[in-house]
N, C-alpha and C positions, 0 to 999 in steps of 0.2 A: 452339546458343545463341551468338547474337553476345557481341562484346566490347564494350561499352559504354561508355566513360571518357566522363564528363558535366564540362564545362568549371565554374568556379567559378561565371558567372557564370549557365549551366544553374540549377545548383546552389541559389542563391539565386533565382534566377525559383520552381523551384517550390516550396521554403520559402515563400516570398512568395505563392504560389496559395493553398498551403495554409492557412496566417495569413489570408487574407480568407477562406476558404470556411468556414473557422470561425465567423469573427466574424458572416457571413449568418446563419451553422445558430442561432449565439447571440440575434444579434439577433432573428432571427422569431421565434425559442419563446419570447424576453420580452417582446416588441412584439405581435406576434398572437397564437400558441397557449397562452399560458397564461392571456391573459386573458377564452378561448373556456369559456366554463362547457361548453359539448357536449361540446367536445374534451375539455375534462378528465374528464368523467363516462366519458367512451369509454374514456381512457388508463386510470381505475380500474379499470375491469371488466378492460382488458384485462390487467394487471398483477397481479389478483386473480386471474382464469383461471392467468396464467402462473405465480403463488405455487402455487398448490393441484395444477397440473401438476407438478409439480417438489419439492412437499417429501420426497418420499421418497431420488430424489435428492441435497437439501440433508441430508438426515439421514444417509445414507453418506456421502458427503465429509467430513462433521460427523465422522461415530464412524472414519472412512480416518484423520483429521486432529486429533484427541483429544489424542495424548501429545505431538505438536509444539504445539498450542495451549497446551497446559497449563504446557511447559516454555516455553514462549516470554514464558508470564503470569509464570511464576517468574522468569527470567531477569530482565525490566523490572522486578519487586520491589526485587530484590537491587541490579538497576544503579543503582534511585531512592536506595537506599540507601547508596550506597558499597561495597555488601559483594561485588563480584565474584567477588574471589577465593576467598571463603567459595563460595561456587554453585558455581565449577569444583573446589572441594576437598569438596565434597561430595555434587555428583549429575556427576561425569563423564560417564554413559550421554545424559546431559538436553545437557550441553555436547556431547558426537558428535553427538548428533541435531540441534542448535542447525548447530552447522556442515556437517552437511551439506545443509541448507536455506538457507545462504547466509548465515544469521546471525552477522555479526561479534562477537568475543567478546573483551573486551579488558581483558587478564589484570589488567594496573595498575590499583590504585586511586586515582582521583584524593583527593587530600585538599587541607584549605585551609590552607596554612602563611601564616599570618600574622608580619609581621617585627614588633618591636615594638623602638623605641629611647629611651631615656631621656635626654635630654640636659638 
């Protein structure tokens, strides 16, 4: 395998290919294919095939993925609420699992300290 060092100016060239080959892919599926009734009646069946191929599938990864999902519902409770700490002081197993999935957990609770002065 060669050594490849690509100059900056590489660099931005195909960032730059990229950023328009997108905006094509964008533009056509808003300008032509979506306002193609065929085409969408097609994309449905074919979408529907691929749902009905796959739920079983969807439904292992679902039950592989269960107590992360669950903890992760919990977690965003507790954060909407201020109550972090209460979470990590009271399901640790839920917080390990949390971070081991990349989920940052941050221990501080923020609160609103208001100053108030009377002059």
């Amino acid at each position: 395998m060669e050594n490849n060092n690509l100059t900056t100016d590489e660099i931005k060239n195909i960032i730059n290919q990229y950023k328009n080959k997108r905006e094509r892919e964008k533009k056509n599926y808003h300008e032509k294919l979506k306002c193609n009734a065929e085409w969408c009646e097609g994309n449905k069946e074919r979408a529907l095939k691929h749902y009905y191929k796959n739920i079983d599938k969807n439904k292992e990864k679902y039950q592989k993925n269960k107590d992360f999902i669950n903890s992760r519902s919990m977690f965003q409770y507790y954060k909407r609420n201020n109550r972090i700490k209460e979470f990590t002081d009271k399901y640790p197993e839920k917080v390990i699992l949390l971070k081991s999935r990349g989920v940052i957990i941050e221990a501080e609770e923020t609160k609103n300290n208001i100053l108030l002065s009377f002059n």
